[in-house]
N, C-alpha and C positions, 0 to 999 in steps of 0.2 A: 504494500500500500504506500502512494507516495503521500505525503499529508501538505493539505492547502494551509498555509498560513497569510493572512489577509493582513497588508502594512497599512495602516488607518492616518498615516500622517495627513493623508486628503481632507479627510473629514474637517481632521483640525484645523487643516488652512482654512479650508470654508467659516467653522466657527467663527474664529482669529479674524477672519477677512471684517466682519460685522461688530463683534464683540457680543456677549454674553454667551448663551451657552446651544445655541441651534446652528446646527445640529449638535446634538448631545454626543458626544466622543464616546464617551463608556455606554451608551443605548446602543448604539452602533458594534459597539465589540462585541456585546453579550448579544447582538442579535446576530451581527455573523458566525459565534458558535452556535448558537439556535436553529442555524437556518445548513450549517454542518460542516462548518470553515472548522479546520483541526489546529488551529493557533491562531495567535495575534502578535503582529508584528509592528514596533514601535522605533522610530527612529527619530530621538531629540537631538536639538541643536543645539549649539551655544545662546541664540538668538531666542531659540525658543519662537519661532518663522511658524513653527506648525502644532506639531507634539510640546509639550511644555514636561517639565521635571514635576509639578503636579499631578498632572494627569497620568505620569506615571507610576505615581505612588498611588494612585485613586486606583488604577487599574489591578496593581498587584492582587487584591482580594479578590478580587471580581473573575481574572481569568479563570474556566474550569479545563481549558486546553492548554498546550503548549504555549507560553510567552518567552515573548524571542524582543531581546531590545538591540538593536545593533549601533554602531555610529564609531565615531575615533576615539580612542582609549585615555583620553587626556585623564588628567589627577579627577577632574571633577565627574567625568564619565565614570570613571573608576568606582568612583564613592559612590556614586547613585547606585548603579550595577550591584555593588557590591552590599548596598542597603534592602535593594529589594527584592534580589537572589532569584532572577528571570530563570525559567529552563535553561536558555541559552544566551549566550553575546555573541554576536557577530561582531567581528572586529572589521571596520573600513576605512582605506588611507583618507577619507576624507580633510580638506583643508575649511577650517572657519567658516568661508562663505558660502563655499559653493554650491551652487542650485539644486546639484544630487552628483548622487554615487556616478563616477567616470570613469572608473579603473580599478584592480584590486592591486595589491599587495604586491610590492618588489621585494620577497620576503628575507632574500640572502643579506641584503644591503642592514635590513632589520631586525637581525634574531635574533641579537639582545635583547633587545626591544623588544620584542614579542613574545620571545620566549617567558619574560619575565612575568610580564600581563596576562599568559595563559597560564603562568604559575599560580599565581594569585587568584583567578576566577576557576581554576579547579578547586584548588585549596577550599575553595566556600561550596564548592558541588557545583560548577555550574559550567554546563558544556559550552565548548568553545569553537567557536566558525571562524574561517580566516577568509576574507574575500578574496579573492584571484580570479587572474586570468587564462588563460588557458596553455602556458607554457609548462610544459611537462618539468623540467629540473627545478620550476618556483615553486609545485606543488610538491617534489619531492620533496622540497627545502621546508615547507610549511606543515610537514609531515613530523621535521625535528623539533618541531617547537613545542611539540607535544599537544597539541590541539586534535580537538577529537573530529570535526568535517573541516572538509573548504565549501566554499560558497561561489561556483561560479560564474561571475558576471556577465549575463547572458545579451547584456546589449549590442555587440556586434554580430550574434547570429540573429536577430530580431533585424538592425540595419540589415543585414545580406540576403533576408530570407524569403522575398518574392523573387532575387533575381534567381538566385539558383540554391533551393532549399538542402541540397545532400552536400552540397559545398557550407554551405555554412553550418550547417550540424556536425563534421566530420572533426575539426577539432575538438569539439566539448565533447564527445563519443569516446576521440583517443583520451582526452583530460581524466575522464569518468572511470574509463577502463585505470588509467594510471594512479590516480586517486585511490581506487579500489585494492591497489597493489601494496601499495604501502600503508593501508589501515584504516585511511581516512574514511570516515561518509560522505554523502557529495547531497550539498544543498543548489539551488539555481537561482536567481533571481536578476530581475532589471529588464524591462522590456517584454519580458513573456504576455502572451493575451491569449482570447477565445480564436485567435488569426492563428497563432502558432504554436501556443503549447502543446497540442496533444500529439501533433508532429517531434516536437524537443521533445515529449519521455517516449515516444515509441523507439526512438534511435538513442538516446544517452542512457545507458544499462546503469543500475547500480544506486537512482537516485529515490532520497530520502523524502526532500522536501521542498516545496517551492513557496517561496514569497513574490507575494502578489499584489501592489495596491495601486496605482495610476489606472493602468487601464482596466480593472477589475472597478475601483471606483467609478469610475467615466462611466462603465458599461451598465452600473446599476441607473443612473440617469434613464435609459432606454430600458431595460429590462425589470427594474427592479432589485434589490440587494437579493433577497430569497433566489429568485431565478438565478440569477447572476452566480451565485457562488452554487448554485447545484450546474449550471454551465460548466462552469471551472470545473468543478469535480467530475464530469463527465466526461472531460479531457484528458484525465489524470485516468481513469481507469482502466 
């Protein structure tokens, strides 16, 4: 089974865009496990743009599925993480401002670094995701930092994948196979939709889980969230 996990930072923007509390952030999470999203996926910023470090604590009780917070591991990331003991972190090179996830993990240049950070979020029980890209020796390398998945950043087979879908699936195929070799679980995310994903798990062997929220959000507008997320899930099947 691969498990849907739904990243709600949308929501938030929308909230954030108005002020006060519509749409409601946690109505929303408890309804995508309701409706049979297998996690919820939070991604705050420094700025606090979408997700806030509130709402993450509000969340903590509430989730009855997998919670997965990801973003850059900075001291103050760390602390929260480490206060409210998510399922999982994903860890993302993310810089301050930037608009979203662009790339994972140069991981060799960083293994102190990470290695140390996945010290510390085992230490507390709490599994660790490294974002990458589809270079087989960065995943090998991400493998030593003792981290339990990688997290494939699935945006350039999303860009490549009307022109020539077997061409753009074939690296994260070999990733998945190599990933698998050396221990890792393989998560997916960035750009997946009701367009491609069910194509990305028939062809990438071995995968756990995907994070889903831009275009999954978008698509409730037209669909509705209920429909929307049993969509999803019938892509994954």
């Amino acid at each position: 089974m691969i498990n849907l996990s739904v990243n709600i930072n949308k929501v938030a923007t929308l909230r954030n865009a108005r002020g006060g509390n519509v749409p409601d952030v946690l109505r929303v999470a408890m309804d995508c496990e309701r409706f049979g999203a297998n996690g919820i996926t939070v991604h705050p910023r420094p700025d606090e743009r979408h997700i806030r470090r509130s709402d993450v604590f509000a969340l903590r009780p509430l989730v009855r599925t997998e919670f997965n917070i990801e973003g850059y591991p900075s001291e103050q990331f760390m602390e929260l993480v480490l206060s409210v003991r998510p399922t999982q972190a994903t860890l993302v090179p993310d810089a301050p401002g930037v608009l979203t996830s662009s790339a994972g993990w140069e991981v060799e240049p960083n293994m102190e670094f990470l290695t140390s950070v996945v010290d510390r979020l085992k230490e507390a029980g709490i599994r660790t995701s490294i974002f990458v890209g589809t270079d087989l020796d960065n995943i090998r390398a991400a493998a030593r930092t003792g981290a339990d998945r990688v997290e494939l950043y699935t945006g350039p087979f999303a860009e490549d994948f009307d022109e020539d879908p077997e061409r753009a699936v074939a690296p994260f195929a070999q990733a998945a196979v190599t990933a698998h070799s050396v221990g890792l679980g393989l998560n997916a995310g960035h750009d997946l939709s009701l367009h491609n994903l069910k194509f990305f798990q028939q062809h990438v062997p071995h995968l756990a889980e995907v994070s889903i929220g831009h275009a999954l959000i978008s698509d409730a507008l037209y669909l509705g969230l209920e429909a929307t997320i049993h969509a999803y899930q019938d892509c994954l099947k």
